[in-house]
N, C-alpha and C positions, 0 to 999 in steps of 0.2 A: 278958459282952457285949463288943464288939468297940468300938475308938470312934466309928466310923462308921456302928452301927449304929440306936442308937437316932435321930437326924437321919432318917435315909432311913425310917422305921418313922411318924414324925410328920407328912414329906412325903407318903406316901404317905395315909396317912389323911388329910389336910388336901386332897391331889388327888382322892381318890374323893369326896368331902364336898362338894365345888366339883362335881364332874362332876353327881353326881348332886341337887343343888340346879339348877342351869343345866337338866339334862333334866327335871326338875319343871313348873321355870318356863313351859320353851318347850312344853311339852307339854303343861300346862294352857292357855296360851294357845291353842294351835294348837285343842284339843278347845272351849274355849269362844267361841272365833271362829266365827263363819258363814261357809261356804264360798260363792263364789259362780261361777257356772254361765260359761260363756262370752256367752251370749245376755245375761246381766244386764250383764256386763262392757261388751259392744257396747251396752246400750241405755243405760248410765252416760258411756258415751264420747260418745254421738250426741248423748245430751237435755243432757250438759253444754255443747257446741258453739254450742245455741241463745242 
């Protein structure tokens, strides 16, 4: 091995490990959140107004 090999070999698996923890996260979030409609949105805006 090279000396700069093993460093980049560690980063790399430490950056995929990260990537795909973060896309986990946000992607369970995203699936367990409830979407909401535009008509829901406008009548959140309106009724909070009152």
């Amino acid at each position: 091995m090279e000396s700069h090999e093993l460093p980049a070999i560690i980063l790399g698996v430490a950056g995929t490990l990260l990537l795909l923890s973060t896309l986990l996260v946000v992607g369970g979030y995203w699936l367990v959140t409830p979407t909401k409609t535009s008509s829901e949105s406008a009548a959140q805006i309106c009724c909070a107004s009152i």
